[in-house]
C-alpha positions in Angstrom: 6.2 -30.1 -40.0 3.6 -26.9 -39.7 3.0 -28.0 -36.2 6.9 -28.3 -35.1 7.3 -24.6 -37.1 4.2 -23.3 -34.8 5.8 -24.6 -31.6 9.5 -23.5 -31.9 7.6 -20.0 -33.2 6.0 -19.8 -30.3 8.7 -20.9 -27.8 10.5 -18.1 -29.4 7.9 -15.5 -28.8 7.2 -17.3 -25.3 11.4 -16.8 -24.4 11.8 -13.3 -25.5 8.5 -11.9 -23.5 9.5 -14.5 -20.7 13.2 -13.5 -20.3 12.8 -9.3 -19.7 9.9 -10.0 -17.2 12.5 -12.3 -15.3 15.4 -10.1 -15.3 12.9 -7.0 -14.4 12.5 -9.1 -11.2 16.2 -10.3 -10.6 16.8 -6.6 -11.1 14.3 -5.1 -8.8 15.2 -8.4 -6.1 19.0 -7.5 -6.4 18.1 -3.7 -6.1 16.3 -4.4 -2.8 19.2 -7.0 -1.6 21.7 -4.4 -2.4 20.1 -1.6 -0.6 19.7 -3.5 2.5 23.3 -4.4 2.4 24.4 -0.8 2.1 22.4 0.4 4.0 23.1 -2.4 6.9 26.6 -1.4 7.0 25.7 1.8 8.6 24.5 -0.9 11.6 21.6 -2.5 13.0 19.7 0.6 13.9 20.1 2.4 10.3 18.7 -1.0 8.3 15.9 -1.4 11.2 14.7 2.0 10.4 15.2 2.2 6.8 13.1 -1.7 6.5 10.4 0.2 9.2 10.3 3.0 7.0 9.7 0.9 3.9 6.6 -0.8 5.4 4.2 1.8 3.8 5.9 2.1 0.4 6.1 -1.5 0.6 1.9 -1.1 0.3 1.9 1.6 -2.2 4.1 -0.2 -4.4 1.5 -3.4 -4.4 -1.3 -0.9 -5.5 1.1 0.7 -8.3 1.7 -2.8 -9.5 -2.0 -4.1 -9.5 -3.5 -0.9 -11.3 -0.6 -1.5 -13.7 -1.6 -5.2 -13.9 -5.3 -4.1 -14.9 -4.0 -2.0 -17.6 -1.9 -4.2 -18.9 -4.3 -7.2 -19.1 -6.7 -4.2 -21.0 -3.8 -2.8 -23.3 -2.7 -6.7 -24.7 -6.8 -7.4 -25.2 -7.3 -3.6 -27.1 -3.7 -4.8 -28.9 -5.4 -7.9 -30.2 -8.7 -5.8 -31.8 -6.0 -3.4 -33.0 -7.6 -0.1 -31.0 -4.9 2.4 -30.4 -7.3 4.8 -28.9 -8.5 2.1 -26.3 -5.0 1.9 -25.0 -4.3 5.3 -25.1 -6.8 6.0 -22.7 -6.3 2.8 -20.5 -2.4 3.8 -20.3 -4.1 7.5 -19.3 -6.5 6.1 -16.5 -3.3 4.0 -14.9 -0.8 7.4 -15.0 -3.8 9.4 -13.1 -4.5 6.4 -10.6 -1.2 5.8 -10.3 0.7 9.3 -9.7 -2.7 10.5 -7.3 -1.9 7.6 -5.4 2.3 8.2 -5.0 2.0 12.1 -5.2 -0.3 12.4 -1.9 2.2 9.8 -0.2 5.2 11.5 -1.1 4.1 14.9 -0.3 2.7 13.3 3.1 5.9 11.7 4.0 8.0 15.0 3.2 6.0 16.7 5.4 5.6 14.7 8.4 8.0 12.2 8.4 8.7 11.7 12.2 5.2 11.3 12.8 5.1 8.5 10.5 7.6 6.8 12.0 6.5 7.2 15.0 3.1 5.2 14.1 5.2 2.9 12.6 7.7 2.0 16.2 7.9 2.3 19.6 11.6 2.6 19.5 12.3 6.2 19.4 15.8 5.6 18.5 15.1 4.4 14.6 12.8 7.8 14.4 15.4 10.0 13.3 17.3 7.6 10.9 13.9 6.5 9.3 12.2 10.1 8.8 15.6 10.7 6.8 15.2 8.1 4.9 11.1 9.0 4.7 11.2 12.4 3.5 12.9 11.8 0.5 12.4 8.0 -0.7 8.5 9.1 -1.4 9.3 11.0 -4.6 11.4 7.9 -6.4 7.8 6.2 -6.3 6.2 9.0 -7.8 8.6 9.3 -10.8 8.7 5.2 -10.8 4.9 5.2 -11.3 5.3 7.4 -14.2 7.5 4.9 -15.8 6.0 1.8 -15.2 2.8 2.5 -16.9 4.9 3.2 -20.2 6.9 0.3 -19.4 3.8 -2.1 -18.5 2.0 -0.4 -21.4 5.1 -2.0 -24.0 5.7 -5.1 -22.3 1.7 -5.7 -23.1 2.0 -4.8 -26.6 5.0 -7.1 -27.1 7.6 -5.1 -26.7 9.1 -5.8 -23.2 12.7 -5.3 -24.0 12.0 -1.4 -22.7 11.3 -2.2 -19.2 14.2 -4.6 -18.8 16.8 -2.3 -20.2 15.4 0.7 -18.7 15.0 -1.1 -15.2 19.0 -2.3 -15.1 20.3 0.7 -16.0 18.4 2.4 -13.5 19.2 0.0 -11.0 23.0 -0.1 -11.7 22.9 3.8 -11.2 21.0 3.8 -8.0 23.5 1.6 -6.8 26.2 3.3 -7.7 24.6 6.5 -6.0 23.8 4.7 -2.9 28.0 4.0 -2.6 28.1 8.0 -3.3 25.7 9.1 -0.8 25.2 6.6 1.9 29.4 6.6 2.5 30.3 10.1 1.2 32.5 9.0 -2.0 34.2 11.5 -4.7 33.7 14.4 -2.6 29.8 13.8 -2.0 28.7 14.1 1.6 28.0 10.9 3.9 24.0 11.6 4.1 23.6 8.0 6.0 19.7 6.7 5.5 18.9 10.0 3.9 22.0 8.9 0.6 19.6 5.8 0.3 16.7 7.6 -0.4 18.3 10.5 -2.6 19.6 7.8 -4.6 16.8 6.1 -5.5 15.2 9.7 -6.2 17.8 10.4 -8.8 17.6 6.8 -10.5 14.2 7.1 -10.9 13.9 10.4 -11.9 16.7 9.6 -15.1 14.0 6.6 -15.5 11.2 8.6 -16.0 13.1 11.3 -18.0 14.2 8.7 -20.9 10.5 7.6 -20.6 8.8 11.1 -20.9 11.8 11.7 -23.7 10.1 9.2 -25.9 6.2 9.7 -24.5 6.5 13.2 -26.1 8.9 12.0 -29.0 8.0 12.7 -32.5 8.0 9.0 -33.7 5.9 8.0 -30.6 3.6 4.9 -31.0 2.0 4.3 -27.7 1.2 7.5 -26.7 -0.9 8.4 -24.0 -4.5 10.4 -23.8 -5.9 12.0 -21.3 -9.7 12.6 -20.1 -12.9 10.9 -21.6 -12.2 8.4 -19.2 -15.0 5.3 -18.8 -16.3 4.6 -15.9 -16.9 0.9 -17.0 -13.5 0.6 -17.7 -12.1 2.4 -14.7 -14.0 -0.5 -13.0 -12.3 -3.0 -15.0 -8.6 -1.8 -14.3 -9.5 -1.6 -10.8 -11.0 -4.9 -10.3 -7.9 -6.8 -12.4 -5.6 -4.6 -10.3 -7.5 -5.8 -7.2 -6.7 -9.1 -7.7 -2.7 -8.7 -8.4 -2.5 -6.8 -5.3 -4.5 -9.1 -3.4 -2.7 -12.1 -4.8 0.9 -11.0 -3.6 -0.1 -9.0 -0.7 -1.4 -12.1 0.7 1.4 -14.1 -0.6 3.2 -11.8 2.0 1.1 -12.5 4.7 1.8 -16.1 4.2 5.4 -15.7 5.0 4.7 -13.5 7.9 2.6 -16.1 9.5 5.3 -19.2 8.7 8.0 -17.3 10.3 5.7 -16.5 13.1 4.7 -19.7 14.1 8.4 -21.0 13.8 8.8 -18.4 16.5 6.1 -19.7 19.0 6.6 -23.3 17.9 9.9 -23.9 17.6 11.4 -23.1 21.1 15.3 -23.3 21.3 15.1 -24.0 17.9 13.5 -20.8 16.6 16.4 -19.1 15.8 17.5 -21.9 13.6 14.3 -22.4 12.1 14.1 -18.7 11.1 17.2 -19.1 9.6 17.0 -22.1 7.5 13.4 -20.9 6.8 14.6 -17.4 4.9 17.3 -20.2 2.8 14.2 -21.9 1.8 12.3 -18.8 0.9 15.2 -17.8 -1.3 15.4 -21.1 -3.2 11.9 -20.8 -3.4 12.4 -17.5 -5.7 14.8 -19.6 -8.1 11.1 -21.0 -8.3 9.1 -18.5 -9.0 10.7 -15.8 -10.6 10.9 -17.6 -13.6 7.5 -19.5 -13.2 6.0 -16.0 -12.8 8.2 -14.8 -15.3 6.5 -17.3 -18.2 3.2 -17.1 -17.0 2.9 -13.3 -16.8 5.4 -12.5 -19.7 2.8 -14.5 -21.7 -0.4 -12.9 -20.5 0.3 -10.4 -23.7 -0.1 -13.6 -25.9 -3.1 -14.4 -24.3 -4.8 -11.0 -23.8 -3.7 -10.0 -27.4 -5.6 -13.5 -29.3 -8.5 -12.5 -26.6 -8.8 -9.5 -28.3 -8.5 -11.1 -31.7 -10.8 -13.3 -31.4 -8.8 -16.0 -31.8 -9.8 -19.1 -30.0 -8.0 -22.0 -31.5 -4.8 -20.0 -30.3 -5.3 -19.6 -26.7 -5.5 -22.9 -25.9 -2.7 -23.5 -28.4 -0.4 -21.6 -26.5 -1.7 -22.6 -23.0 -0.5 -25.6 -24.2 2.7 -24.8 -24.6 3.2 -23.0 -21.7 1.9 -25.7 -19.5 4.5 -27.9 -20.9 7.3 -25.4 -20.3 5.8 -24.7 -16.7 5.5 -28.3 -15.6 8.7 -29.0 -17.3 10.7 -26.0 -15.4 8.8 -27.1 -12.4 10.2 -30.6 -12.8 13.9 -29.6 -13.5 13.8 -27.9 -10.3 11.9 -30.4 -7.3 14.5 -33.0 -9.1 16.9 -30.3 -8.0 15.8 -29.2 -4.6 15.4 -33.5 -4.0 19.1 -34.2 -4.9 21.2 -31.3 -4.2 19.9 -28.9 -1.9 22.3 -28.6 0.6 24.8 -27.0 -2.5 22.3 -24.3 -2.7 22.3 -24.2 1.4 25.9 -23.7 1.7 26.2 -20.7 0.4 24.2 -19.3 2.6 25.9 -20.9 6.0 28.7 -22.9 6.5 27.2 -24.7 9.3 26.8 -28.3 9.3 23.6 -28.6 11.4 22.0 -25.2 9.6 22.8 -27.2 5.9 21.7 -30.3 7.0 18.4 -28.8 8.7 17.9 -26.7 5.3 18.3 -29.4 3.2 15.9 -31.6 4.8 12.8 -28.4 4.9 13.9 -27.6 0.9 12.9 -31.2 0.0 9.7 -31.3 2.2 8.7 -27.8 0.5 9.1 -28.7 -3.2 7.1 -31.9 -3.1 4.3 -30.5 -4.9 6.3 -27.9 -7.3 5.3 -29.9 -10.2 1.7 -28.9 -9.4 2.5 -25.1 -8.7 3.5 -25.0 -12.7 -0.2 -25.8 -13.4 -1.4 -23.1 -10.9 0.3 -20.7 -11.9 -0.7 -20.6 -15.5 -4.4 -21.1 -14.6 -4.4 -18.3 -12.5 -2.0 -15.7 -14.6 -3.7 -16.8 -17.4 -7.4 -16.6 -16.5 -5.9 -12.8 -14.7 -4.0 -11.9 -18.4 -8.0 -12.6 -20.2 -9.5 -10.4 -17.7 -11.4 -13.0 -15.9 -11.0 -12.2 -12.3 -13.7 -13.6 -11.0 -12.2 -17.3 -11.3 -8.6 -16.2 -11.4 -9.0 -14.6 -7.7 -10.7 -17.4 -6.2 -8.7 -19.8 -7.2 -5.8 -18.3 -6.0 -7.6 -17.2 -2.7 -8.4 -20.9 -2.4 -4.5 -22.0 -2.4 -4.4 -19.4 0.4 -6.8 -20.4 2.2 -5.2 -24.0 2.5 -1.6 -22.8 3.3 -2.7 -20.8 5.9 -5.0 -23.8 7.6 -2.1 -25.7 7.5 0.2 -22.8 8.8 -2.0 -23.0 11.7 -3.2 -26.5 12.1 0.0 -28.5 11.5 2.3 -27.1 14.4 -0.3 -28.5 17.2 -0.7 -31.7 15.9 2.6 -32.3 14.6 6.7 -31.4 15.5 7.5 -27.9 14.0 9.3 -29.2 11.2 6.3 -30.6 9.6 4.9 -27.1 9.3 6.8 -26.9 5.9 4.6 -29.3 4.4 1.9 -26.3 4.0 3.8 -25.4 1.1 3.0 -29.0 -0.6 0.1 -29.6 0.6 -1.1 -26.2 -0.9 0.9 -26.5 -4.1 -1.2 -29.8 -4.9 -4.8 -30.2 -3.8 -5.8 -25.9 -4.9 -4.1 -26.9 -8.4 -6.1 -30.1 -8.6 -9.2 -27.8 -8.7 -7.9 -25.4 -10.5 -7.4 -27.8 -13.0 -10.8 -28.7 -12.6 -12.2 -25.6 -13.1 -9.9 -24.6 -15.9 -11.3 -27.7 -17.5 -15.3 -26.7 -17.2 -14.6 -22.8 -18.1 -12.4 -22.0 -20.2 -13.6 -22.8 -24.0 -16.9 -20.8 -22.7 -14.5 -18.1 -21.6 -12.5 -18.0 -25.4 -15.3 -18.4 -26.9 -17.1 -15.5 -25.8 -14.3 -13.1 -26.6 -13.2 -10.1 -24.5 -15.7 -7.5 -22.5 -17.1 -5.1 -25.3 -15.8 -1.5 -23.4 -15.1 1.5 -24.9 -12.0 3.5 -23.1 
């Protein structure tokens, strides 16, 4: 009876850290979708400038995320040894990082904008739509970096109820704003590109203001302090941040190359191929979002017991969330291998592209079962601050993707180029597991870094 009281306790704390870190991705994925929509509407050139303009921010933004990462793998372990003034100062070292970082690119792009988008095309006609869009959209990161350490900063000391709240209302308003200004509605002017980027401004800014509202509030209890700071543990948020940014910038890359062999590979069928391959991508997020949602959500759990030195209690709840991953994991290749040409016809209503989809959505969730187990190996090795096996172990799966990426189109029809995805989501977990195996009671047992902040 304890035991089943310990695991619905835990699946409890696992759901309600789990559930905001998914809907603070649905938001921020339907935020993006929803921009390119309205802004597409203005036509081709407008959304090709604005998505050119982005490809800098796009960079910034995975830096932002991976020094917030670092912090918040440091703030869950200081939670656990009960050090307020540890994470005071950690939270302090992100907000400096941080807002250097999105200050000197915002100021940068307000000043020069056309230059920056003329490094960034050839075509001279997205200049002018893009530096619009440029001068302003600069400034929302700024004020967004401001908030997401305080929101990163609760989420790891189990409160993440804040960011997912704070992040839909925002959204919802920078929506709303983006019908205002991008069309000209109640009386506003129609600033095109430019309404985009003034919306986002104002969302964020009503963000950060509710978040500096309670930072300076009298009933504060995560506040933040500034100077002191540790060079030891400056090191240590920059290293974990290294490896979130690495992890998903080269997750990116992976996509980029797959759609760019479809391209030289896939002749009259390119086209097609691109198509059904962005269908596959999207189902793939049904994936991950919520995989990525569990296994991050519950790096807190992890990081915190780290802290406490608490043992019996990590692999306790890497238990359970292997079970829930594997079992998620399972729900959806039994999915993808039975009915995916539901999910492909709402996307396109054209028999060959559903049929064609269908068929590359079964080939790419073979191994999804294994991806469960990678994903908490790696996210949880990253949420106890061990980077040094968490980043090659993810590099690894990389490593074998891209082989395949380039290996499997010469020796095989272009289709077959979507088994990279199984191929990698099998044999990297395999030794993950492996590793995970020979480590990680040496790695509990040892207890987090001794640092002061």
């Amino acid at each position: 009876m304890r035991l089943i009281r310990e695991e619905k306790t835990f699946i409890r704390e696992a759901v309600l850290l789990m559930l905001p870190m998914i809907l603070q991705n649905f938001v921020t994925f339907s935020m993006s979708m929803a921009d390119t929509f309205m802004v597409g509407v203005l036509g081709e050139t407008a959304l090709a400038a604005v998505t050119m303009a982005n490809s800098p921010f796009y960079v910034m933004q995975l830096m932002i995320f991976g020094v917030q990462s670092g912090m918040s793998v440091l703030v869950a372990q200081y939670h656990g040894r009960g050090d307020q003034e540890a994470i005071n100062r950690v939270m302090g070292i992100a907000l400096f990082v941080s807002t250097t970082i999105t200050g000197l690119l915002a100021i940068t792009a307000f000043c020069i904008p056309e230059q920056i988008m003329r490094v960034l095309t050839n075509n001279a006609v997205l200049v002018a739509p893009g530096a619009a869009y440029t001068r302003y959209v600069g400034f929302s990161y700024f004020f967004s970096a401001i908030s997401g350490v305080y929101i990163a900063a609760q989420r790891s000391t189990e409160n993440p109820r804040l960011g997912a709240a704070l992040l839909t209302v925002s959204g919802v308003l920078n929506i709303f704003l983006n019908w205002v200004l991008i069309y000209g509605k109640l009386g506003a002017p129609g600033l095109g590109c430019a309404g985009a980027a003034v919306a986002t401004v104002i969302s964020q800014v009503a963000s950060c203001a509710f978040v500096l509202c309670v930072l300076f509030g009298k009933h504060i209890e995560v506040p933040i302090t500034f100077g002191g700071y540790d060079l030891k543990v400056i090191g240590r948020v920059t290293s974990i941040g290294m490896s979130a940014f690495l992890i998903i910038l080269f997750d990116n890359v992976m996509l980029i190359s797959l759609n760019m062999m479809l391209q030289r590979y896939g002749g009259d069928n390119s086209d097609m191929l691109l198509t059904c391959n962005t269908i596959v991508q999207s189902f793939e997020l049904l994936i991950t979002m919520p995989l990525g949602g569990l296994t991050m959500g519950t790096q807190t759990i992890l990081g915190y017991n780290l802290g406490a030195r608490r043992p019996e209690k990590i692999l306790r709840a890497q238990r359970y969330i292997f079970v829930i991953a594997v079992s998620f994991c399972a729900l959806m290749t039994l999915a993808a291998q039975t009915i995916p040409h539901l999910f492909a016809g709402i996307f396109t209503k054209e028999p060959e592209y559903i049929a064609m989809t269908a068929q590359l959505i079964r080939i790419y969730t073979l191994g999804t079962v294994f991806l469960g187990m990678q994903y908490e190996i790696v996210d949880g090795f990253t949420g106890m601050g061990v980077v040094k096996i968490a980043l090659p172990l993810s590099v690894f799966r990389k490593v074998v993707f891209f082989a395949c990426i380039f290996i499997l189109p010469r020796f095989l029809p272009i289709e077959q180029i979507f088994f990279c995805e199984p191929i990698s989501d099998i044999f990297p977990p395999l030794v993950s597991i492996l590793v995970y195996a020979l480590t990680i009671k040496r790695v509990i047992n040892r207890g987090p870094q001794k640092q002061t902040a």
